[in-house]
C-alpha positions as CSV (number, residue, x, y, z in Angstrom):
1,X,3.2,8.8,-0.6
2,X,3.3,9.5,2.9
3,X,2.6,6.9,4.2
4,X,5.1,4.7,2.6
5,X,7.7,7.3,3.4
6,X,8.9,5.2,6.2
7,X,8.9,1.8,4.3
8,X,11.1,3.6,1.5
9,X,13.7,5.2,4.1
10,X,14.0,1.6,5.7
11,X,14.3,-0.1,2.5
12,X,17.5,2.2,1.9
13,X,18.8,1.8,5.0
14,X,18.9,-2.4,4.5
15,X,20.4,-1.2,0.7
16,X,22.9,0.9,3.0
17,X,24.0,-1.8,4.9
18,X,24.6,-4.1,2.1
19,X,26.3,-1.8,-0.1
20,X,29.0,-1.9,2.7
21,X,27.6,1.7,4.8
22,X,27.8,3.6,1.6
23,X,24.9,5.3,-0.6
24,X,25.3,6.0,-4.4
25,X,24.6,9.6,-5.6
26,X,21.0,8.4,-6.2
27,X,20.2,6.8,-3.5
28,X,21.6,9.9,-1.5
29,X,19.1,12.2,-3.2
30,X,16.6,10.0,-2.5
31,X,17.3,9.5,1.2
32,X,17.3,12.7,1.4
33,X,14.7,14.0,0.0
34,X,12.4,11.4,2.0
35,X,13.7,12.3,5.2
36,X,13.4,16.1,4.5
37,X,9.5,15.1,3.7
38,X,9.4,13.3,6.6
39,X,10.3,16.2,9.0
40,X,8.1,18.5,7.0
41,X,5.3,16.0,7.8
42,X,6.2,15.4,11.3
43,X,6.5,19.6,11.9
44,X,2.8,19.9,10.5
45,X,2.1,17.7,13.0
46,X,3.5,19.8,16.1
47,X,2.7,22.9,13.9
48,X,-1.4,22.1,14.0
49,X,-0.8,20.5,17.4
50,X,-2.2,16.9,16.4
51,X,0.5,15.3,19.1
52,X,0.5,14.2,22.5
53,X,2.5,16.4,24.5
54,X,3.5,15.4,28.0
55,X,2.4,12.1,29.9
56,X,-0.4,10.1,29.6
57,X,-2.5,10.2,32.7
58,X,-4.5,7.6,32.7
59,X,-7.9,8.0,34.1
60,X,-9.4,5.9,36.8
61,X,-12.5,4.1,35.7
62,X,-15.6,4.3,38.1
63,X,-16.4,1.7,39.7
64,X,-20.1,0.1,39.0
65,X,-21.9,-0.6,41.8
66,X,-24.7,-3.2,41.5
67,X,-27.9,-3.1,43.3
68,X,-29.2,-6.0,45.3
């Protein structure tokens, strides 16, 4: 379920949009109770520190030298 977490919450949004920028009481629930899981799963994530934090620094590869 996780992983389609995102594809449900943008599947409600297009509903959203279409239903004129209103949600029935269902659909409320449900948005809402994905994007609560969704910020649960995202704090795990900073909780068990499994994200980048701060910029990338790209290492510099060493050049080869060949021997002639």
């Amino acid at each position: 379920m996780t992983s389609n977490i995102i594809l449900h919450l943008r599947d409600l949004r297009k509903t959203w949009r279409t239903q004129n920028f209103k949600f029935t009481r269902e659909q409320k629930q449900e948005y809402d109770m994905l994007v609560e899981a969704r910020r649960e799963r995202v704090k795990y994530f900073y909780d068990n520190d499994m994200v980048q934090k701060g910029p990338k620094v790209a290492r510099k590869k060493e050049e080869v030298q060949e021997e002639d």
